[in-house]
N, C-alpha and C positions, 0 to 999 in steps of 0.2 A: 489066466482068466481074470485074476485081481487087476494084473496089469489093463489088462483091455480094456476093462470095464471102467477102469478111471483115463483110459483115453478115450473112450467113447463118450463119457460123462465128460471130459473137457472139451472136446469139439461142438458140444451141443450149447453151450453159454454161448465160447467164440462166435458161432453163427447169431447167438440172439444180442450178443453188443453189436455185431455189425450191422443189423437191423436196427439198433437202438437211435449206432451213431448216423445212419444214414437219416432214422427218421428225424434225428433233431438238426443234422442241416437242410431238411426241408421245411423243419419249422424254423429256423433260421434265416431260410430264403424267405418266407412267408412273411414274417416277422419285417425282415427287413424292408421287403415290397411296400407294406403297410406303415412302417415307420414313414420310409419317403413320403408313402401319400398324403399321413395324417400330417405332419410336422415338419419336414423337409430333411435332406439329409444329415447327421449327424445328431441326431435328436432322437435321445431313446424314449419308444413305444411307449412308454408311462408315465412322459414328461410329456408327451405327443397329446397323449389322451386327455391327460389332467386339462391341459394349455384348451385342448377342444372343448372340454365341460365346462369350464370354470371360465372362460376368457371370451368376449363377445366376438364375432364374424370377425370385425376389422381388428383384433391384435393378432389374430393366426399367422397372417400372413409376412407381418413384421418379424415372424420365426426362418419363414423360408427365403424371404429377400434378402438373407444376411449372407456378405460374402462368401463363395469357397473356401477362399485361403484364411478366413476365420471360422473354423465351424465351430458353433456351439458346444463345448463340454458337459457332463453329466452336470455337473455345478455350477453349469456358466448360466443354466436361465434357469428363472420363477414366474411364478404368476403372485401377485398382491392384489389387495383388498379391492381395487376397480376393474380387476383382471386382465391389465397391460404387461404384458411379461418384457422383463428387463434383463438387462447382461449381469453378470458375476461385478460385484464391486471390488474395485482393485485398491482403492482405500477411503476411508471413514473422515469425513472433513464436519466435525459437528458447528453450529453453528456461536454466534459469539455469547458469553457467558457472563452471568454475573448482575448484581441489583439492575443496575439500568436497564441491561437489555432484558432482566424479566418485566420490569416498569412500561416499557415500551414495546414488549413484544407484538402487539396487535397496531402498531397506531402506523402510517403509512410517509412514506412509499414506504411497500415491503424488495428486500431486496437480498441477495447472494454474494457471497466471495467463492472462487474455487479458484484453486492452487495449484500448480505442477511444478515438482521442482525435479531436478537434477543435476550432475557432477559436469563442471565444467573441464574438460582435459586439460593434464598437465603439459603438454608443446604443443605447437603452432599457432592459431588464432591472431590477431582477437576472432572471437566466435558472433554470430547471427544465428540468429532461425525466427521461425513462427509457430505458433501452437493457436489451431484453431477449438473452439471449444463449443460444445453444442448441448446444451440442457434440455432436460425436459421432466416436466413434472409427475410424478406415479401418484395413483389413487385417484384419477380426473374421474369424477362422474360426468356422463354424458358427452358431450362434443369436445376436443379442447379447444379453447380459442386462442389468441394469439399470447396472451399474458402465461399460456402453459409451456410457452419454447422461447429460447431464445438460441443466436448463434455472436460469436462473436471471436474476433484473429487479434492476437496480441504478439506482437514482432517484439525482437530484442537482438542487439546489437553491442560492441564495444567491449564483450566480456574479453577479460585475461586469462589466457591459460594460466592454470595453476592458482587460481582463486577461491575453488572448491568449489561448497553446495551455491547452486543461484535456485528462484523460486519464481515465476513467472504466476501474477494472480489478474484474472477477470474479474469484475462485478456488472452482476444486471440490474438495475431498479426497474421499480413499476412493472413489476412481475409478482403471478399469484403465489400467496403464502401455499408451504407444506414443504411434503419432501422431493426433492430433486433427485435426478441423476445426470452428471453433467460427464461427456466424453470429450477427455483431450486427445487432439491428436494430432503429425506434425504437420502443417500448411506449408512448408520451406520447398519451393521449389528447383532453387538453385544447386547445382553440381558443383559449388567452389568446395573445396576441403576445410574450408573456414563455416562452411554454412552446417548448422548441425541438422538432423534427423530423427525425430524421438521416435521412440514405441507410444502405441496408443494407449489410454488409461481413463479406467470408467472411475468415477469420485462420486461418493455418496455423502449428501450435503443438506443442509434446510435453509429455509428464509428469517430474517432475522430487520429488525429496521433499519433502513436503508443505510443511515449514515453509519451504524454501527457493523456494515458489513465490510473489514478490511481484511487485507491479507495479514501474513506475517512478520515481523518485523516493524507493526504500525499500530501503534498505539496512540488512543488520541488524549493526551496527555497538553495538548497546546494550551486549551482555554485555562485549564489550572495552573499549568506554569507562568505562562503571562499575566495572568491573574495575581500571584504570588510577585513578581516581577513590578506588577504599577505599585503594588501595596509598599512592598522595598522602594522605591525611587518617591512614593509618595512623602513617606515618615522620614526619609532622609532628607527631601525635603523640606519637610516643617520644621526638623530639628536645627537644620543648618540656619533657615528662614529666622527663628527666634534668635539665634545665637547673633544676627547679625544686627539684631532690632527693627526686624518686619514683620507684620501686624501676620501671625500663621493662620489666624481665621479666613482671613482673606485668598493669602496665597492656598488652604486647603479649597476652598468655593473655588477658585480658578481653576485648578488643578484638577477637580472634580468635571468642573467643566469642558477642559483640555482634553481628558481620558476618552470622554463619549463622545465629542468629536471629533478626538480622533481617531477612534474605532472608525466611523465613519468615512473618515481621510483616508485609513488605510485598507478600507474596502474597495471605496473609489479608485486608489494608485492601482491595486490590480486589477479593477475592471479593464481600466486603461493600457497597463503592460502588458496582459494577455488579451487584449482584445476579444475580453467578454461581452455578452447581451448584460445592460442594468437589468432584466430579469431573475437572473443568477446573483445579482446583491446580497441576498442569505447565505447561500452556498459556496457562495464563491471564500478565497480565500482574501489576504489581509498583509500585505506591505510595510517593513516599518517605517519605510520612508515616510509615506502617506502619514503615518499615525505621526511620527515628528514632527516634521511639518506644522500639521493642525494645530497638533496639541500646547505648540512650542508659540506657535505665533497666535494660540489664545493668549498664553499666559504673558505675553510680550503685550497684548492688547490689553488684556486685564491690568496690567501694572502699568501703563504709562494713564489707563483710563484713572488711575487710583491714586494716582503721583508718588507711586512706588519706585528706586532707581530701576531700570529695564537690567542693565550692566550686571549690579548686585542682585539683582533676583537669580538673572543667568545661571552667574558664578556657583550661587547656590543651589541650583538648579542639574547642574551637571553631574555630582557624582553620584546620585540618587538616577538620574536618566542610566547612567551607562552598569550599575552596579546592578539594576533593575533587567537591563538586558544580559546582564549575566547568567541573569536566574532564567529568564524567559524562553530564549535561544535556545536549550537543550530540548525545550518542548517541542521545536522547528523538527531537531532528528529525532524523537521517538515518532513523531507522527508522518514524518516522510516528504514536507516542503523542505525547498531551498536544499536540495539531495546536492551530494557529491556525485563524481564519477567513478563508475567500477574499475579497481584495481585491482593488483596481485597483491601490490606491497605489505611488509609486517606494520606497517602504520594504519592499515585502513580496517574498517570496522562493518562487520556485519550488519545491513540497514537498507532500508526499501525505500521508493521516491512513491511507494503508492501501489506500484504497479509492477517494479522489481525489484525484488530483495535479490543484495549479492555484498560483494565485500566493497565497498567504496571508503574514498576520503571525507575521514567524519569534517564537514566543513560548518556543520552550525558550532559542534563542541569548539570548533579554532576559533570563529569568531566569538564562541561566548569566553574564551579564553582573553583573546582581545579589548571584547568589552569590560573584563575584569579585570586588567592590569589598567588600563584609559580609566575606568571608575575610581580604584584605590589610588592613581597618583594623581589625579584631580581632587581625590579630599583630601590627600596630603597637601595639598598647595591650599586649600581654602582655607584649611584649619592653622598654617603654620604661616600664613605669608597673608600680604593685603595689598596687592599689585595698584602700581600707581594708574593702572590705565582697568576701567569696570567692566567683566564682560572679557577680559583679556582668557581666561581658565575656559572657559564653555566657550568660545571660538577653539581652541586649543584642540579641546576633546574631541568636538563635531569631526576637524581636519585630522588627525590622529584615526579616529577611527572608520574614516571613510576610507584612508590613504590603506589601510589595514583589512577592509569590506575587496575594497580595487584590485587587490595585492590576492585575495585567497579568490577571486572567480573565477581564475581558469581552472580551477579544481573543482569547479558545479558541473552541471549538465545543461546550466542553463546557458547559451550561447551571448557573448557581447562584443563588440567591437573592437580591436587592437587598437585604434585612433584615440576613441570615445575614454576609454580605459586609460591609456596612455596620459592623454591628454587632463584625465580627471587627478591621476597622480600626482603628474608636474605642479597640477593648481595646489593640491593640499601640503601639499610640498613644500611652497611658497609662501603657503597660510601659515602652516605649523612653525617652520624656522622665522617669518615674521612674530609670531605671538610669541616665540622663546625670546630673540631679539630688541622688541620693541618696548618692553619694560627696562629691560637691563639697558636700553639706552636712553631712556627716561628718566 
């Protein structure tokens, strides 16, 4: 009897979970029906509803347009403060930091850097791809207009297997301040085995002023270091300038004079060389050619207007010029002009042209290395010798470190002529062993 009565008593549960479990996969079918309807597949019921209440007509449907083969996860969408629901951020890119850019935070263009990076494989390549990237801004009240998106495809090429991390960065100016979220993802169409294929990746980002939106690897360290740079070539100057019995008031006012226009000269040289708009005159970047040039043929102009020797100014003139681009030149690689090319090699150094960070040949450090040893054995010769011919030492250094400029290009990115190159060699060549020769045979 006891027995029965506890299997009677256990058949009667068993009946009432089977009813339990049927009725909750009909609430489950229910459930599910209505998730479809409200929010589209893959999107649970109370992210559905939230997204209905809180998010106006036209964000809903940005839930259901979203590919198959990506369906939304529990924590892949939200809704934010304008009610535009956005994807899971896959990583955090805050914007740039520090006195300036809170000094200038508001002042325009306003503008973005985002970032993608990853591993370049160790065999085959060199590697390509493209990563197209598409922004858009969260919290938009009202309509968005065009300054709330942007798109834009950044290609890359020439990597070395075995070079490690590389970093691929966009920037948009003259786009609205706040926060972004910008998806990368890959645009590389090609089937070569060389060409790469990334995974997509959402970046959450802010605006920041424009010039101060770089990537990684970029630091805008130029105007200080060149800065530092004339200040060195200046006071080397003067001190040299006295030592020789020339009036340093003078040659400072020239010199002064030289600096600003040559700023100018060396804005000009690059309008020129890249075939910029003079519109871009501010923005644009800055040649040292250009600045030589100007700066060298004021102070040529200042001294014969002065009946100062031209020769002996020179002389004096040059180890203060090249010790000066000693100092200046590293400000070239932190900020990402006059880039190298990406390597493997244990010689090359981590560093961006702007646009890509990857391992390249540090080629401003060589040249400022250059300019270093040209500077210190030019004021060995001025301070220890007094050549019979004026002007002999600063011909010397110019040919020296052009031959030295010629010699490290095919290690830039930036493309030049085998001829042109060639042919600039042989000249300095010719210069440099004339200016050793021609005193000693005097």
């Amino acid at each position: 009897m006891t027995g029965g009565r506890i299997a009677t008593v256990g058949k009667k549960p068993h009946k009432k979970a089977a009813g339990n479990r049927s009725a909750r996969m009909g609430t489950k079918v229910t459930t599910d029906r209505a998730e479809r309807k409200q929010g589209g597949a893959g999107v649970p019921p109370a992210l559905a509803r939230n997204v209905a209440s809180v998010a106006p007509a036209s964000a809903v449907p940005a839930l259901a347009a979203l590919p198959k083969s990506a369906p939304v996860r529990r924590d892949a969408a939200k809704t934010v403060g304008g009610g535009a629901a956005i994807l899971r951020v896959d990583e955090e890119q805050p914007a740039a930091r520090g006195c300036l850019s809170a000094a200038l935070a508001g002042a325009e263009p306003q503008g973005l850097a985002a970032t993608y990076s990853f591993e370049v494989p160790e065999s085959g390549g060199p590697y390509s791809g493209a990563i197209r990237f598409v922004g858009t801004r969260v919290r938009v009240l009202g309509k968005p207009d065009p300054g709330d998106r942007f798109e834009r495809i950044e290609g890359f090429d020439g990597l070395e297997p075995g070079s490690g991390r590389a970093a691929i960065t966009t920037r948009a100016l003259g786009i609205n301040p706040g926060e972004w979220r910008v998806t990368a993802m890959s645009a590389e169409r090609s089937a070569a085995p060389t060409s790469m294929r990334l995974p997509r990746r959402v970046i959450s980002t802010a605006t920041t002023f424009g010039q101060l939106a770089q990537g990684p690897a970029v630091r805008l360290a130029w105007p200080t270091l060149v800065g530092m740079g004339a200040v060195v070539a200046v006071v080397f100057q003067a001190l040299l300038a006295g030592r020789a019995g020339i009036d340093v008031a003078a040659v400072l006012v020239m010199s002064l004079i030289g600096c600003i226009l040559g700023f100018v000269g060396g804005k000009a040289y690059y309008l020129v060389l890249h075939h910029k708009h003079p519109r871009q005159f501010l923005s644009a970047g800055a040649c040292i050619q250009g600045f030589l040039l100007v700066a060298l043929g004021v102070i040529a102009v200042g001294a014969a207007a002065l009946g100062i020797p031209i020769g002996v100014l020179l002389d004096t003139t040059a180890p203060g010029v090249f010790l000066g681009m000693a100092v200046g030149r590293p400000g070239c690689w932190l900020t990402g002009c006059c880039a190298g090319r990406p390597t493997s090699s244990r010689w090359g150094m981590w560093s961006s042209d702007r646009r890509l960070a990857t391992r390249r040949f540090p080629v401003q450090l060589l040249e400022a290395a250059a300019a270093l040893v040209i500077g210190a054995v030019s004021l060995i010769l001025v301070l220890t010798t007094q050549p019979s011919i004026a002007g002999v030492i600063f011909v010397g250094a110019v040919a020296a470190y052009t031959f030295s400029r010629q010699l490290l290009f095919p290690l830039r990115t930036e493309s030049r002529t085998r001829i042109g190159r060639s042919v600039t060699m042989v000249f300095c060549g010719v210069v440099l062993a004339a200016t050793v020769s021609l005193p000693i045979l005097a």
